[in-house]
C-alpha positions as CSV (number, residue, x, y, z in Angstrom):
1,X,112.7,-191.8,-68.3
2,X,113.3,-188.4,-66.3
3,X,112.3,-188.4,-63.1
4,X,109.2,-186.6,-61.0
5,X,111.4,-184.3,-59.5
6,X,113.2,-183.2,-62.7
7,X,110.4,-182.5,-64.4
8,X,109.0,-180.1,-61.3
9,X,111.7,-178.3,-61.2
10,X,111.5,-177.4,-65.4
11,X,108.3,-176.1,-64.8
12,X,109.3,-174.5,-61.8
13,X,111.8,-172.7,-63.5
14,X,109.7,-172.3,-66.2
15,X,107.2,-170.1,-64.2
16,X,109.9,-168.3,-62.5
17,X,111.1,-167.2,-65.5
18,X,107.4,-166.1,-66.7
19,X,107.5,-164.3,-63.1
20,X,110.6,-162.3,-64.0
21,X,109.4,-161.6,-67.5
22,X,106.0,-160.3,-66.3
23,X,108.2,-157.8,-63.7
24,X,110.3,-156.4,-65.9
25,X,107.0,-155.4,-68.4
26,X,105.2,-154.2,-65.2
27,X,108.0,-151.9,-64.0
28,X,108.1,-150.7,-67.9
29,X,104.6,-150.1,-67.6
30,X,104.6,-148.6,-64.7
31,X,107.6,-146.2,-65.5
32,X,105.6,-145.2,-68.5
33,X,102.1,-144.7,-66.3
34,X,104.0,-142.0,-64.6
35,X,105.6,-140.2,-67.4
36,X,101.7,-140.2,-69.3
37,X,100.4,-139.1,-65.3
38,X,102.9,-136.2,-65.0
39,X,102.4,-135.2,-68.4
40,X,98.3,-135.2,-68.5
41,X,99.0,-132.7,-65.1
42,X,101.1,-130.7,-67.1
43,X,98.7,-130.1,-69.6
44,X,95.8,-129.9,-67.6
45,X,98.1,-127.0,-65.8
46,X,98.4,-125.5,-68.9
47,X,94.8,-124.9,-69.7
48,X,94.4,-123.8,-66.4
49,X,96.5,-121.3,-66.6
50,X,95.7,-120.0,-70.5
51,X,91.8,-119.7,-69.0
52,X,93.5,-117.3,-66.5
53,X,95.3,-115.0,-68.9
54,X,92.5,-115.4,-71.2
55,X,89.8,-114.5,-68.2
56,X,89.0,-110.7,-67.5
57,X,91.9,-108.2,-69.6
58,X,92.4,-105.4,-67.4
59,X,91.4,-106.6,-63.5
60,X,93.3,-103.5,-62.2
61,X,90.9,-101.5,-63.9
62,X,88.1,-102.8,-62.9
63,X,89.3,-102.5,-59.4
64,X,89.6,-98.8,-59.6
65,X,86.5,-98.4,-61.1
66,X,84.8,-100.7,-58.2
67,X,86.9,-98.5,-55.6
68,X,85.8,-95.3,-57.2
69,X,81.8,-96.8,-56.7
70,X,82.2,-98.1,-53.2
71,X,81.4,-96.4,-50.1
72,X,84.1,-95.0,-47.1
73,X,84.9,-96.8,-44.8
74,X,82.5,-96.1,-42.3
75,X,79.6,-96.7,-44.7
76,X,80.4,-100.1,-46.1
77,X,78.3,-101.7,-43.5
78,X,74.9,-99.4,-44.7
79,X,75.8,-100.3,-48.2
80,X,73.1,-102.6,-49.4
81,X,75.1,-106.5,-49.7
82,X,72.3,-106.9,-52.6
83,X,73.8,-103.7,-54.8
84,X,77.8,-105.2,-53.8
85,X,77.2,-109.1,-54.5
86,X,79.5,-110.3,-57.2
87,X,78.4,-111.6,-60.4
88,X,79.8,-115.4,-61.7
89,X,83.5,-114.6,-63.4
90,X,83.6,-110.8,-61.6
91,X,87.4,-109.6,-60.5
92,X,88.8,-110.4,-57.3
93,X,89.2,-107.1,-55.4
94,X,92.5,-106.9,-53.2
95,X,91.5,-107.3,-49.7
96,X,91.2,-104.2,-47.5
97,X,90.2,-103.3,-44.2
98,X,86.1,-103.6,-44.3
99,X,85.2,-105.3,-47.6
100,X,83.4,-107.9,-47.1
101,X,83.6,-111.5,-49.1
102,X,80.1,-110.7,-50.7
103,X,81.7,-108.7,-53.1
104,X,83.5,-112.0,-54.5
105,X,81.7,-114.6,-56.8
106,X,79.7,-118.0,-55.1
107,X,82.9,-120.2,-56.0
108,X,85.0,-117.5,-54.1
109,X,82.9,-117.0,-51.1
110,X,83.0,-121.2,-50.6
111,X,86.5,-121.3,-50.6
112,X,86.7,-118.5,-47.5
113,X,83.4,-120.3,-45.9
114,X,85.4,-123.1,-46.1
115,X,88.3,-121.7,-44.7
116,X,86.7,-119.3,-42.2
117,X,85.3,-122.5,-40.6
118,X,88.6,-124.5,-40.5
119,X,90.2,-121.7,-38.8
120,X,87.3,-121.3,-36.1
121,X,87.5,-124.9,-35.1
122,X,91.4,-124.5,-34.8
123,X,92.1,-126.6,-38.0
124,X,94.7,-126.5,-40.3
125,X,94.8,-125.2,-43.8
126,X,93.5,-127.0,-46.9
127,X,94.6,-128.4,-49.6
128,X,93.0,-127.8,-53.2
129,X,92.4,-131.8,-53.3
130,X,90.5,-131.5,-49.7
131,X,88.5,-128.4,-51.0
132,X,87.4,-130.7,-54.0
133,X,86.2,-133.5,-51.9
134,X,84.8,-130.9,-48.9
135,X,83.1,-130.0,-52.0
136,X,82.1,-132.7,-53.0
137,X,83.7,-132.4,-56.3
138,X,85.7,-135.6,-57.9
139,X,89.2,-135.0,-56.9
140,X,90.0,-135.2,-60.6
141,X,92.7,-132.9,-61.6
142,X,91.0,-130.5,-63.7
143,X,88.9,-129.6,-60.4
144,X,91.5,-129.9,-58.1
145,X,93.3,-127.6,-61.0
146,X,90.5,-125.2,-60.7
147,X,90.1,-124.5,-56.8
148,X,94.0,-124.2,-56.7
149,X,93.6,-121.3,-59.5
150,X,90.9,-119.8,-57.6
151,X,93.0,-120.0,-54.4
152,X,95.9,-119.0,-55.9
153,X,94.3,-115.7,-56.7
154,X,92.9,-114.9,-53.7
155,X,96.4,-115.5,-52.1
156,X,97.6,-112.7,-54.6
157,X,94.3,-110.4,-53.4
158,X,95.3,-110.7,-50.1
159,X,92.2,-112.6,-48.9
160,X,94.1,-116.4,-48.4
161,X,97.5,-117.1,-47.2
162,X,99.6,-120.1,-48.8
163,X,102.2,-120.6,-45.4
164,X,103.2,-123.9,-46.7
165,X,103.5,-124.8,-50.6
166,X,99.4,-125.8,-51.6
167,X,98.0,-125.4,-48.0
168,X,95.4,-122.8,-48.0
169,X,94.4,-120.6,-44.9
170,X,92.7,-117.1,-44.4
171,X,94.9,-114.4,-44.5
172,X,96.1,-112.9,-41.0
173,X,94.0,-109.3,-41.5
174,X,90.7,-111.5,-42.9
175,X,90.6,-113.5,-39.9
176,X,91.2,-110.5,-37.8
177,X,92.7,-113.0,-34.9
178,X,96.1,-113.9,-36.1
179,X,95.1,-115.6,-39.0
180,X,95.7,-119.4,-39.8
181,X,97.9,-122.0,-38.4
């Protein structure tokens, strides 16, 4: 007859092994998690960036044709904000000296809000997932995708600065005091 103690320890190492076996097929699982993760951001990338080539065809056109339209200098404070808002999906105009963020579209205008108030309360930049949830979008990664193209381009219009890889601040001139930190 075996005894008590022989019998715990089979089970014992019974369960250990079970223990083991389940590891190895959660670190497989995991390993796998991240490829199907890195690969759903890759593709979610993707169609973020075709809606961008596939957005407006000629922006740099359009921006000579809104230049042509716009007043001096001196008069783009008289010029009615009604007559210079932006419509949904407009162009981003390059930033210059006494354009105002009315001329860019609602999503556009949150972003710099968002910004304009970080920098006046001496806070840092933003990231595109902070935007989202400052939102109060889900920090999914077609939204967080979204902000970051929108961000993106108004990094390359001058209007945001992107001092550290994803962290979002005005621009030095759109701040007008040394931009953000």
């Amino acid at each position: 007859m075996p005894s008590v103690v022989g019998l715990l320890e089979q089970r014992e190492l019974a369960a250990r092994r079970r223990v083991d076996e389940l590891r190895e097929e959660a670190d497989r699982v995991q390993a796998e998690l991240a490829v199907a993760e890195r690969d759903w951001k890759e593709w979610a990338i993707a169609r973020s960036r075709v809606g961008e080539v596939l957005g407006p065809v000629d922006e740099t056109e359009d921006h000579v044709r809104a230049e042509r339209t716009m007043p001096a200098e001196g008069q783009a404070e008289e010029a009615s904000s009604v007559s210079m808002a932006a419509k949904p999906k407009s162009p981003v105009p390059v930033w210059r000296e006494g354009l105002d963020a009315s001329v860019l579209s609602i999503d556009y205008q949150r972003i710099l809000r968002a910004l304009a108030d970080r920098h006046r309360l001496r806070q840092g930049p933003l990231t595109c997932q902070e935007m989202a949830v400052l939102f109060g979008l889900d920090a999914v990664p077609a939204k967080v995708e979204a902000l970051r193209s929108k961000a993106k381009r108004l990094v390359a219009r001058g209007w945001l600065a992107e001092r550290q890889p994803g962290r979002f601040t005005l621009a030095q001139d759109v701040t007008g005091q040394g931009g953000g930190s």
